[in-house]
C-alpha positions as CSV (number, residue, x, y, z in Angstrom):
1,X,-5.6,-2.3,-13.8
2,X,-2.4,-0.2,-14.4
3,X,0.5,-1.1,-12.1
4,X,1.8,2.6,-12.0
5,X,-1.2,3.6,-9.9
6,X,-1.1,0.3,-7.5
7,X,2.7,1.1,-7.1
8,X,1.4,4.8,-6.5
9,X,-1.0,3.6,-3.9
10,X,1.0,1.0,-2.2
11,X,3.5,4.0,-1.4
12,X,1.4,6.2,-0.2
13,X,0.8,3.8,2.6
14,X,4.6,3.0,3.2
15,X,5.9,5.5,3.6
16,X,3.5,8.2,6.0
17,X,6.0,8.0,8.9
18,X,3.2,7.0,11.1
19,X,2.7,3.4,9.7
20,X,5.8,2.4,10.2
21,X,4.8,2.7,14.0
22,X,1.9,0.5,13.1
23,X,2.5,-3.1,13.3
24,X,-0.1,-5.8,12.3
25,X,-2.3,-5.8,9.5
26,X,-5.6,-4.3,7.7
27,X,-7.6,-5.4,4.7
28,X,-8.2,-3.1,2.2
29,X,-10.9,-2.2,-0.2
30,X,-9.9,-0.4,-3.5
31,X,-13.1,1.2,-5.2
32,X,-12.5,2.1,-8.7
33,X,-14.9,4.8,-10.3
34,X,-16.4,2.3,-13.0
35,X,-17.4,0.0,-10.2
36,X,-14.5,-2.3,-10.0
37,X,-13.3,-3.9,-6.4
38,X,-10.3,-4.9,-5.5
39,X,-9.9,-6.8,-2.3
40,X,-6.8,-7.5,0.0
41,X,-4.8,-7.1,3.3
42,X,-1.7,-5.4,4.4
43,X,0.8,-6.4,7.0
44,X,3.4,-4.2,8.0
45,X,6.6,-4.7,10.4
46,X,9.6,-3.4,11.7
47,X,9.8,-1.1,8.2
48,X,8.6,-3.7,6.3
49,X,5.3,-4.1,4.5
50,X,2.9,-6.6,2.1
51,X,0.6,-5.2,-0.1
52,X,-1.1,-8.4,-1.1
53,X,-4.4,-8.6,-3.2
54,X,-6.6,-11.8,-2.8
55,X,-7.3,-12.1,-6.6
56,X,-4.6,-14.7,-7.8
57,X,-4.8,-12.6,-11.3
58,X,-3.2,-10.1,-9.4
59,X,0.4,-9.8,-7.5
60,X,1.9,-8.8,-4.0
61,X,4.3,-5.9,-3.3
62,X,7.0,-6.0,-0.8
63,X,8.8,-3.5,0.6
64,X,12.0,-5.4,2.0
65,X,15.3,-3.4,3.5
66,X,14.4,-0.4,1.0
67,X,13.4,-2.3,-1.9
68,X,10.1,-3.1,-3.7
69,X,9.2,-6.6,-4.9
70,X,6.3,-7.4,-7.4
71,X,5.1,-10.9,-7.2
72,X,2.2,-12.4,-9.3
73,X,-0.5,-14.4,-7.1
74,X,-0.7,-17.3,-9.5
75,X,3.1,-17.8,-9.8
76,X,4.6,-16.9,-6.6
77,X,8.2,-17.7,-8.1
78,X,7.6,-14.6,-10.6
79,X,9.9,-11.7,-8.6
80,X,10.7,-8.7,-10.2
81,X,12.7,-6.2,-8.5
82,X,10.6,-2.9,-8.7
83,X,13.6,-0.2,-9.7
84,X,12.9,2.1,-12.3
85,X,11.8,6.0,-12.6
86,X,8.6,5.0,-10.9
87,X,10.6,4.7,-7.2
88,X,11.8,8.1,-7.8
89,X,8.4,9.5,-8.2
90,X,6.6,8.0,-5.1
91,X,9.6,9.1,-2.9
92,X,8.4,12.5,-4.0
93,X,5.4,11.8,-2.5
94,X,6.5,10.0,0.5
95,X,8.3,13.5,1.2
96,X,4.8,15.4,1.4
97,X,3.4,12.8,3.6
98,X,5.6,11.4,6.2
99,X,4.2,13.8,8.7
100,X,0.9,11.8,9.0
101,X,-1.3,12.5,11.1
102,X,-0.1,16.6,10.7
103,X,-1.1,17.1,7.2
104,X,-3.5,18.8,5.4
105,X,-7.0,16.4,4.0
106,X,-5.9,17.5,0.4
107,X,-2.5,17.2,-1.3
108,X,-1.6,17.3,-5.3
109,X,0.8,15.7,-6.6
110,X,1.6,16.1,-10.2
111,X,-1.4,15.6,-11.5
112,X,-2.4,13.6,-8.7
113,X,-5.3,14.8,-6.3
114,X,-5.0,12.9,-3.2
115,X,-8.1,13.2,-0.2
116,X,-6.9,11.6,3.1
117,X,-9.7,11.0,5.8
118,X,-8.0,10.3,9.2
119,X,-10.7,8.8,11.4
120,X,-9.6,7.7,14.5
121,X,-6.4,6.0,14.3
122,X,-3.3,7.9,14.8
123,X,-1.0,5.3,12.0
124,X,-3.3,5.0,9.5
125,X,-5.6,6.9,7.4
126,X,-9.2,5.7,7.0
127,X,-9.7,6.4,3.5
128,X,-7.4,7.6,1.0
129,X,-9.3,9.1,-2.8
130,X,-6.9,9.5,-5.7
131,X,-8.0,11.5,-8.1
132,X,-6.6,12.3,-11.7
133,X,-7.4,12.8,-15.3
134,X,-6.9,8.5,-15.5
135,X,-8.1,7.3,-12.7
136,X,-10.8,8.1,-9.7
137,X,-9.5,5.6,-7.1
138,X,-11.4,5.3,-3.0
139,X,-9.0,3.0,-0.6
140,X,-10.6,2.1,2.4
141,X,-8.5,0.2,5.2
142,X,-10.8,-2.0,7.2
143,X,-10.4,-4.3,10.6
144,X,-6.8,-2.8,11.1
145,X,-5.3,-4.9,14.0
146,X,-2.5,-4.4,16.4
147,X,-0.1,-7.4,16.6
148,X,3.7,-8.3,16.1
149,X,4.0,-10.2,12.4
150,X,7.0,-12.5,12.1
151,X,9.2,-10.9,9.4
152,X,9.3,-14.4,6.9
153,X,5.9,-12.9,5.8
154,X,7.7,-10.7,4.7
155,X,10.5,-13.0,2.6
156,X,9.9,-12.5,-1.1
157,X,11.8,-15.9,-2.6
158,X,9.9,-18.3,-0.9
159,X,7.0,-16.1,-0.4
160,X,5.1,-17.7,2.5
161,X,1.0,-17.9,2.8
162,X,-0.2,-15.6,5.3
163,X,-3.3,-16.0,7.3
164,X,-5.4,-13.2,8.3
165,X,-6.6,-13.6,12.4
């Protein structure tokens, strides 16, 4: 899986200015063109956010006090401070977005293609499709639920378990 387009994904959520009114947490479903599933949950917090997948071969994102963490599943002391030319390139896209829910179903970006099904909730999209010559991507956020999350979840050295409902 390439880490430019979960880093593409992740900040698409962050940063639609409506989810930063959202606090609690989601799962998420990523379905991948070729069949693939990846499986996880999102909290989100006072500007704060974890992007955590359940497969320990894969990592957690945080978005702390304006900065992103990556930190591998099977070796939660593994940080790496997420700084380079990528940032720059999702802010682009945080830019076209932070109107959510007042914003067209179909935006490109680069080469990007992204569809954005609202459904009913004002914070959150229901399904996001990201579409490009390298990837055909369907996000679905699932079981989204309204509650205050204490901000050590969102601590990146230690990283502490967090328990969904």
């Amino acid at each position: 899986m390439n880490k430019f387009i979960i880093y593409f994904i992740f900040l698409i959520f962050i940063f639609c200015s409506n989810v930063f009114s959202f606090e609690g947490e989601c799962y998420f479903e990523e379905v991948y063109k070729n069949g693939e599933v990846q499986n996880g949950f999102f909290i989100i917090s006072n500007n704060n956010i974890r992007y955590e997948y359940f497969d320990k071969k894969l990592f957690t994102i945080v978005y702390l006090d304006d900065v992103f963490y990556l930190i591998e599943n099977k070796n939660k002391n593994n940080t790496e401070v997420i700084k380079d030319k990528r940032v720059e390139f999702f802010k682009n896209i945080v830019e076209l977005l932070q109107n959510y829910p007042n914003i067209d179903n179909l935006m490109k970006v680069n080469n990007y293609e992204i569809i954005i099904d609202k459904g009913t909730n004002p914070y959150l999209p229901k399904r996001l499709a990201i579409k490009s010559n390298t990837i055909n991507l369907n996000i679905y956020l699932n079981e989204c639920t309204y509650k205050p999350i204490n901000k050590l979840f969102f601590n990146v050295n230690p990283l502490f378990e967090y328990n969904l409902k």
